[in-house]
C-alpha positions in Angstrom: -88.3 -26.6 40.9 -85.1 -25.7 38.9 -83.6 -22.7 39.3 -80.8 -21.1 38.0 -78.3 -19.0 39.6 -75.1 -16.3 37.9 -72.4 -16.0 40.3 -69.1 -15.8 40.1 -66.5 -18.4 40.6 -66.0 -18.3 44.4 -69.6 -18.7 44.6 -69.9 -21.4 41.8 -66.6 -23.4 42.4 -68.2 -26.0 45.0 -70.9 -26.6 43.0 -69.7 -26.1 39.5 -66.7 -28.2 39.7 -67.9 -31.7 40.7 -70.6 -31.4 37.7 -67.4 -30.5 35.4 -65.2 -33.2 37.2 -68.5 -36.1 36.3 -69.3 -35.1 32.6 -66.0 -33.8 31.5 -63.5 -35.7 33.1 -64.7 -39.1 34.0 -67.6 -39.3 31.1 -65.6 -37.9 28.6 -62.4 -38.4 29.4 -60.9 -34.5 29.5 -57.8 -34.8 31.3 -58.1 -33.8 34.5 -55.6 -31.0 34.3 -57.0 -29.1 32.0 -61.0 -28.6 33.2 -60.3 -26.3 35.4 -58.4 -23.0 34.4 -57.6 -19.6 34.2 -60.4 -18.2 32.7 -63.0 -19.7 35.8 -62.0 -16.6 38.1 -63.2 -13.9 35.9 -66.2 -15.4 34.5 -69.7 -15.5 35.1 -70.8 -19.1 36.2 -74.7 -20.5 35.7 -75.4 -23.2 38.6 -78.9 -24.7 37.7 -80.4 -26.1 40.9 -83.0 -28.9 41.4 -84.5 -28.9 44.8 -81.2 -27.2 45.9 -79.1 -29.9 44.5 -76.7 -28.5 41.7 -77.4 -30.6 38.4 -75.9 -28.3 35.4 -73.7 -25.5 35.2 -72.0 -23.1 32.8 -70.1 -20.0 32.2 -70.1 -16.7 30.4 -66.6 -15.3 29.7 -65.5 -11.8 29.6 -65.3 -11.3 25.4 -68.7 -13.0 24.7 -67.7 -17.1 24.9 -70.1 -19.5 26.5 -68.7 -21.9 27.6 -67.9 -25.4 29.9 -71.9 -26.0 29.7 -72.0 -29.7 31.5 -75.8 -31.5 32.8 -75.7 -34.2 34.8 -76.2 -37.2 33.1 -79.7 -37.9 35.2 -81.1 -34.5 34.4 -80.3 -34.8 30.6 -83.4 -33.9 28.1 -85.4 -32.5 30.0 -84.2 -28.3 29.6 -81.4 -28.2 32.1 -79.1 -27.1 29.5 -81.8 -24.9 27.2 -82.0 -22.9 30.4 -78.8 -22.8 31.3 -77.5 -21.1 28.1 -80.8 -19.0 28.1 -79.8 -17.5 31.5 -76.3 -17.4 29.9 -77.3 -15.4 26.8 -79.9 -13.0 28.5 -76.8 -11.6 31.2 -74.3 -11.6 28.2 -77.0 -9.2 26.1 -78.1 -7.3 29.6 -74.5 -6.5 29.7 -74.2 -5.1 26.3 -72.7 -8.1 23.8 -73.6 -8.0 20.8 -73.5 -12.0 19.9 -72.6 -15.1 21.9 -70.3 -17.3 20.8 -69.2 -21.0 22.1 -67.0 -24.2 21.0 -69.7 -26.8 21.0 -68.7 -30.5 20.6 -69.9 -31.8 17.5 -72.7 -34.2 19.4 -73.9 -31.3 20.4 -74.6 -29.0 17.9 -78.1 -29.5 17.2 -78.7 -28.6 20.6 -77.2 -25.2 20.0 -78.9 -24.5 16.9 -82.0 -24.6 18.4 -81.0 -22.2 20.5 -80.4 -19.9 17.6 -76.9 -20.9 17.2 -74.9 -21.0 13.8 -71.7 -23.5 13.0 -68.7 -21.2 12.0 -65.4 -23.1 10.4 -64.0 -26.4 10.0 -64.4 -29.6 13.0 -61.0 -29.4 15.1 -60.3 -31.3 18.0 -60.2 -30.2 21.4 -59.0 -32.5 24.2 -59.4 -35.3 21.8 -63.2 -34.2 21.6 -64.2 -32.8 17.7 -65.7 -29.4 18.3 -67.3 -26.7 15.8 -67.3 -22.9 16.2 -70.9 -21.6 16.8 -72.1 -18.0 17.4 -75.5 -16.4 18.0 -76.5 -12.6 17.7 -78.3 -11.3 20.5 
């Protein structure tokens, strides 16, 4: 049974980083150097769990920004994600925010809007990865 846990980063770092590590780094090619920063320690970080075995994570940041949402690639398709950013989105409106917004990778923009999310902008490329600018009121 999946479930998903908000914790903060020296709770989420064990389990959080090895599922960034797999989809960003080695699947995607991120440099290594860059996946893990500055913003981790005062964010809010989603673990989803299967059976006690972490398969998806991401994080809220303190202004609003989801963000670093990574499945496993096992456990694609079938709602990791969609409740992931759902658990995301309902702590980011029980704290107060107004909208959610995130830097989706282009691939993954459909994804987004059917979570109510809206492409902002022009593409741009981050870590060699084209991304849009999507937000979402709550």
């Amino acid at each position: 049974m999946l479930r998903i846990d908000l914790v903060p980063w020296e709770q989420a770092r064990a389990h959080a980083a090895p599922i960034r590590f797999a989809v960003f780094v080695e699947e995607q090619g991120v440099p290594l150097e860059i996946e893990l920063d500055e913003m981790d320690a005062g964010s809010l970080h989603a673990i989803a769990f299967e059976n006690d075995s972490p398969v998806g994570t991401g994080r809220l940041l303190p202004d609003g920004h989801i963000g670093r949402m990574a499945v496993l690639k096992g456990w694609r398709g079938r709602g990791v994600g969609g409740r992931i950013l759902a658990a995301l989105m309902d702590e980011a409106r029980r704290r107060g925010d107004r909208e959610v917004i995130l830097s989706a990778q282009v691939r993954a923009t459909a994804f987004y809007r059917l979570h109510g999310f809206a492409e902002e902008g022009a593409e741009y490329l981050d870590a060699g990865i084209p991304h849009r600018m999507m937000r979402r009121l709550l």
